[in-house]
N, C-alpha and C positions, 0 to 999 in steps of 0.2 A: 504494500500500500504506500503510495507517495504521500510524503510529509506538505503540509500548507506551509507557506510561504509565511513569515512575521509580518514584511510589509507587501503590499498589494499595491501596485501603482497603473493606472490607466491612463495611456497617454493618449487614447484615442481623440480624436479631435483637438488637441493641443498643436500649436505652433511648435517646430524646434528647438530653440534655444530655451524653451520655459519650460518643455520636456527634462532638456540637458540638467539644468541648473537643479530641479528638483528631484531629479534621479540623484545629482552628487549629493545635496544637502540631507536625502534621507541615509545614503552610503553612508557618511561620517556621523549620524545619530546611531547607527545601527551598533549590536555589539557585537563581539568576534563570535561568531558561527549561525548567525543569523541569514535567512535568506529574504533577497527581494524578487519578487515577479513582476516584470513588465509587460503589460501589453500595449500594443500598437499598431498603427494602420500609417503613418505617414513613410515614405520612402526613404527618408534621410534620418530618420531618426535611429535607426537601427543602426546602421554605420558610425556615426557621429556620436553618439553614445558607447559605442566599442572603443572607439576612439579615444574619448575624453575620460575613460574610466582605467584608474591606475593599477595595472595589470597586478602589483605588489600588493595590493592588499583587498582585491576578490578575484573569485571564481567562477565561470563561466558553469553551471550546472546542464543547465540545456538550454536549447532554441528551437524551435519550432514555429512553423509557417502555416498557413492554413491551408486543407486540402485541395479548396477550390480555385489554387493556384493564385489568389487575393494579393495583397500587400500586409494583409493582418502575420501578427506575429506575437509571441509571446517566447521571453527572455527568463533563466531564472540565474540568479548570482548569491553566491556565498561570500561573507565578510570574511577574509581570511585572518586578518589583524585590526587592532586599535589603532597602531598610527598610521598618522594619514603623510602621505612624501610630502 
């Protein structure tokens, strides 16, 4: 049975950057071994988010796309430490 996620974030409909920003700012609240889930549907956000997210302190869990070949997408990440680079 897959474990639920601590925080849940929906960026459907969100612009970019207000995505980015809020993805980091829940990263650095979280504690070490907690997971976030993201979902989303804009095309850049998935990238740019890979991107801006400091390899050294999460973990890539899964990703997954939607079957209908969509832009929807759902991300899961582990805190792997407290500090932040």
């Amino acid at each position: 049975m897959k474990r639920k996620a601590e925080h849940i974030l929906d960026f459907r409909g969100t612009i970019t950057p207000i995505s980015l920003l809020k993805a980091l700012q829940v990263l650095r609240e979280m504690e070490t071994g907690e997971t976030m889930e993201i979902l989303g549907c804009h095309p850049d956000t998935l990238p740019d988010l890979l991107r801006v997210l400091p390899t050294s302190s999460c973990e890539l869990m899964t990703m997954e796309g939607d079957d209908a070949g969509q832009t929807l997408y759902r991300i899961k990440l582990k805190k792997k430490r407290d500090s932040w680079p």
